[in-house]
N, C-alpha and C positions, 0 to 999 in steps of 0.2 A: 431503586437502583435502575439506570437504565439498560435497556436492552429485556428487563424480566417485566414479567404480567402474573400475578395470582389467576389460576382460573376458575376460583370459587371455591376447591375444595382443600386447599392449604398449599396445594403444591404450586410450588412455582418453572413457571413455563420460561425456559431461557431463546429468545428469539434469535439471538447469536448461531445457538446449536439446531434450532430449526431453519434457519437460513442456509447456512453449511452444507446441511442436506439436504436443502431444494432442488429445485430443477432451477430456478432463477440462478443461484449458485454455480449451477455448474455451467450456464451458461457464458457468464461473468468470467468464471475461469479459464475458460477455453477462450474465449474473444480475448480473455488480459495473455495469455500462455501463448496465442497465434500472435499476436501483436509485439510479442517481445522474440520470437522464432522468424516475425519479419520482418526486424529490424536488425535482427543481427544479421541475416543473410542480406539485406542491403547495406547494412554497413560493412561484410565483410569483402562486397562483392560489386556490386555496380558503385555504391556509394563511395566505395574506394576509386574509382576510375573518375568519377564528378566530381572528388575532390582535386584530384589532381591536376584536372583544369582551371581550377579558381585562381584568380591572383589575390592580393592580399588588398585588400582586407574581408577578402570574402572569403578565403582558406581559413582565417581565424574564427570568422562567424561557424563555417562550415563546424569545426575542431569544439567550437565550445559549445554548438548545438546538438553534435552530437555526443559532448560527453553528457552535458546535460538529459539529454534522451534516453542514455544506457541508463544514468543514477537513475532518473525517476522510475524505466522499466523494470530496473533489479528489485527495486522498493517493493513497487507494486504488484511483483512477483512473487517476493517474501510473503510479504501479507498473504495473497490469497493461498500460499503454497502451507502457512501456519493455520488459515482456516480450516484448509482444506483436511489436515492432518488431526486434528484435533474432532473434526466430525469423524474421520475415520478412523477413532483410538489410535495414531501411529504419537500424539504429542498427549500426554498429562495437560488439564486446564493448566496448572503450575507450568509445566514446562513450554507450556505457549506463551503465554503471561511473559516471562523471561527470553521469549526471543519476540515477542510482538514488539519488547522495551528496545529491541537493537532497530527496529523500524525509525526512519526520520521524516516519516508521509507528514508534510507540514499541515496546520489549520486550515489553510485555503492555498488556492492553488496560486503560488506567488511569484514564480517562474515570466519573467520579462523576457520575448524576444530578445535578440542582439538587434540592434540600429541594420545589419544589413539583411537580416530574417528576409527580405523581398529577393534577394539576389541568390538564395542558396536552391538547389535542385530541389524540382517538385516533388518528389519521393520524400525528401528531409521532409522540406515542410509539412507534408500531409499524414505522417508520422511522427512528427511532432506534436502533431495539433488532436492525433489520435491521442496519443500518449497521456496528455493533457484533459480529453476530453476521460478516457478511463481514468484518471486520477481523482477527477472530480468526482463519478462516481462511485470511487472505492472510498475516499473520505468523508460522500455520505454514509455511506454503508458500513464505514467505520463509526461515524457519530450514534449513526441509529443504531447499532449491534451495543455500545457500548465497550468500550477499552476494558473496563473492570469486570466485564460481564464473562471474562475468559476463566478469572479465578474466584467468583465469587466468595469461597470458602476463605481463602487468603484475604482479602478486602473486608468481612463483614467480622472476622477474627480479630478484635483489639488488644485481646489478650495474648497472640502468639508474638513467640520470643522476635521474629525479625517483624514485628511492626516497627520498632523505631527506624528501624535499616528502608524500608517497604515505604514507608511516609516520607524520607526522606528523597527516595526514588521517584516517587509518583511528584513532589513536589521541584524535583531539578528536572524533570522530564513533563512537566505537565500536566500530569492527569490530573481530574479534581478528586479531589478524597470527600465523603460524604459528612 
């Protein structure tokens, strides 16, 4: 499974949960949690006042970069905020499992500029490109942690009554089942 390692003596080591609560972790958190704490006070705040200057079609670019920039931040907020929670007993593996699934952090980071990304205020852009750049590496840290590694009890259980509902899930949403 990935995300686990035997360490010789039967048990198995979840790197998921040893990630969680690292110190890498929490650094990760704090940089992704200041990043979305500074975007919204530029968006609620100067970013409002630069947009107001644009004419169009640089007001639309402006509108769908930064709605884009909220989605991706909220995403990426979840995640670490269901990591986070799950190192510190506040989520059941189960019940992280079930909201990791409300996450829509895509495969790769697939997010195109708009055509006028050159014209929108430097703040946007360079929070944008933050935004972007922690995306990418929350969705390696998603690959390498493993999605299934949240519940493993649930996944390696073929015989509990919602495997067919759970396979069903894992197969409209993605995940690979083993």
């Amino acid at each position: 499974m990935a995300g686990t390692s035997s360490n010789g003596d039967g048990v198995t080591v979840s790197f998921g949960a040893k990630f969680a609560q690292s110190e890498q972790f929490r650094i990760v958190f704090r940089e992704g949690m200041a990043l979305v704490e500074a975007a919204a006070t530029y968006l609620d705040g100067d970013g409002r006042k630069e947009a107001r200057k644009l004419e169009p079609p640089h007001s639309l670019a402006y509108a769908t970069e930064s709605m884009r920039l909220t989605t991706r931040l909220m995403q990426l907020a979840s995640w670490l905020l269901i990591r986070r929670a799950v190192s510190e007993g506040e989520l059941t593996p189960e019940q992280a499992l079930e909201e990791q699934r409300k996450i829509k952090l895509p495969a790769k980071a697939v997010d195109q500029p708009s055509r006028e990304f050159h014209a929108l205020p430097p703040r946007l852009k360079d929070l944008v490109e933050q935004s972007i750049k922690l995306q990418e590496r929350v969705m390696r840290l998603d690959q390498m942690l493993g999605f299934e590694q949240l519940a493993p009890a649930l996944e390696a259980d073929n015989d509990h009554p919602l495997e067919p509902q759970m396979s069903r899930l894992r197969a409209a949403f993605g995940a690979e089942s083993d």
